[in-house]
Structures are given as C-alpha cells and as structure tokens.
C-alpha positions in Angstrom: 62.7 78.4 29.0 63.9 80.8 31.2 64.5 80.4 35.1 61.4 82.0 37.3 62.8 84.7 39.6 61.5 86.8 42.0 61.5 90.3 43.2 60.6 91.9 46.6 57.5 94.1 45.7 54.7 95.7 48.2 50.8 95.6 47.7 48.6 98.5 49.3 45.3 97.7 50.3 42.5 99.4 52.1 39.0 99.0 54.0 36.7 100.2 56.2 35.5 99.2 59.4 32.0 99.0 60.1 32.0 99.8 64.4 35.2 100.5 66.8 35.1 97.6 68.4 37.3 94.5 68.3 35.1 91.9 66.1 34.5 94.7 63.0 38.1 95.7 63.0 39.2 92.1 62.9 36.6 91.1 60.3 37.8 94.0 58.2 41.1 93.3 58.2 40.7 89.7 57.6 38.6 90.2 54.5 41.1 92.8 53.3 44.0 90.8 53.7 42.5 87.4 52.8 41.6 89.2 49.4 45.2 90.5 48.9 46.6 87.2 49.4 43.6 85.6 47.0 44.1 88.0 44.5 48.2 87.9 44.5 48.3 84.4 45.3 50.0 84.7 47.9 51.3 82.1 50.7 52.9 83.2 53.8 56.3 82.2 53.3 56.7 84.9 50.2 55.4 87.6 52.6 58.5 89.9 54.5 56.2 92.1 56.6 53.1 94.0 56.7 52.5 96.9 58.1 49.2 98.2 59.5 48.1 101.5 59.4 44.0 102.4 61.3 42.7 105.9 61.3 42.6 107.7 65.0 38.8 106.5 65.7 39.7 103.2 65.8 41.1 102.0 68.9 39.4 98.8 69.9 41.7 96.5 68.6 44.6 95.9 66.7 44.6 95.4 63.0 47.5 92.8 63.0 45.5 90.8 65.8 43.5 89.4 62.5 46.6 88.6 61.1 47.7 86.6 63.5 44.9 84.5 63.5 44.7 83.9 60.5 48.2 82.1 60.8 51.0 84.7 60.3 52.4 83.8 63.5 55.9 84.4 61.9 55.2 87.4 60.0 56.4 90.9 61.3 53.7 92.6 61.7 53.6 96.5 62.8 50.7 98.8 63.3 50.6 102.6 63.2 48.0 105.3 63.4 46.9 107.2 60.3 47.5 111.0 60.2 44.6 112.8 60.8 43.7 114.2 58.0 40.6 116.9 57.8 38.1 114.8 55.4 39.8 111.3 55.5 38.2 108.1 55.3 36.8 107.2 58.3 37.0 104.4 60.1 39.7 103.2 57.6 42.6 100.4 58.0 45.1 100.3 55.2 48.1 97.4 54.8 51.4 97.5 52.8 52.4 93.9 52.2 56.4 93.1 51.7 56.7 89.9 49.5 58.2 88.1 46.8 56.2 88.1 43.6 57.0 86.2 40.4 59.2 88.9 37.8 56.3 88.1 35.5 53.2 88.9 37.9 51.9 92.7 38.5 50.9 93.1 41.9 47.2 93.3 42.7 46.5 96.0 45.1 42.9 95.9 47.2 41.0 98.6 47.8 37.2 97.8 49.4 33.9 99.1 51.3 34.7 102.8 51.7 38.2 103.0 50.9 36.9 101.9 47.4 37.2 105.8 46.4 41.0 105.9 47.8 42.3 104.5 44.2 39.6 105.6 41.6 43.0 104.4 38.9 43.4 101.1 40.1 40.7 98.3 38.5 38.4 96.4 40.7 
C-alpha cells in the first residue's frame, strides 16, 4: 500500500445573495461554504486561506464575517470586490479555498442559486 500524500489545491465556489443586508450575505456564504467543505470533506486544519470575492451591490456585510462564525477563527480570510462587469451576476459572492486535498481526491467545486449558470461544465 502506498503512503497517502497531499497536495495544496483551490476549490471555487459561487452563490447569490438574496437582499444587501447583513443576515442574507451571511446566510449565503455560510451555505456556500458549508457545502464546499461537505462536499470536499473538508476540516479546517487542511484549509490555507480563502479568499472572498462580492459583487459592487453588496455592501452590507462582509462575506468572511460568516466564516468566522462558523469557526475559522484561524483561517486567513480576505475579501475583495468583484469587477464590475456589464451583465454579471448580481448579487453574487464567489470563494477560492486554499487546502490540502488527498493526491487521490478531485476537488469538488460549488456553484449554487444564481451563480448556478457561472459553470454550465462542472456537475451538480
């Protein structure tokens, strides 16, 4: 049998919000990340960073706020506005996870609500 390694890999993931305000941005982003790290099996210690991304018509919270409370207290966490794009997704957040995933598991990326359409190539 041989030895289980690792290698550093990312995992993109999307959603919308329903409202600019604080609860549906945290919501969103808790469902969207809570399904990455379902769906990758994912514990906090195998994640590097995330990094946070919300279109310019969100602005009542941060994304990483969700994060946090969800317990990645010790996780790097960095948020950035999307580029306004003419025709974009509204109300979208998007992640990029940095972890450590088994050389033998394909990542599992997340794409849900209106960003659904974002990755057409991807299966649900």
């Amino acid at each position: 049998m041989t030895p289980n390694t690792t290698r550093l890999s990312a995992i993109r993931g999307a959603t919308t919000a329903d409202h600019d305000t604080s609860d549906s941005i945290r919501a969103a982003t808790a469902e969207l990340l809570g399904e990455v790290l379902r769906r990758n099996a994912l514990d906090a210690a195998e994640i590097v960073s995330i990094i946070f991304t919300a279109t310019s018509d969100l602005r009542a919270d941060f994304p990483a706020v969700a994060a946090r409370e969800m317990g990645l207290s010790r996780t790097p966490l960095l948020c950035c506005q999307e580029i306004p794009v003419e025709g974009a997704v509204a109300r979208c957040i998007r992640i990029l996870v940095h972890c450590y995933l088994s050389d033998q598991t394909d990542a599992h990326h997340v794409y849900l609500h209106g960003a659904q359409g974002l990755r057409l190539d991807l299966p649900e």
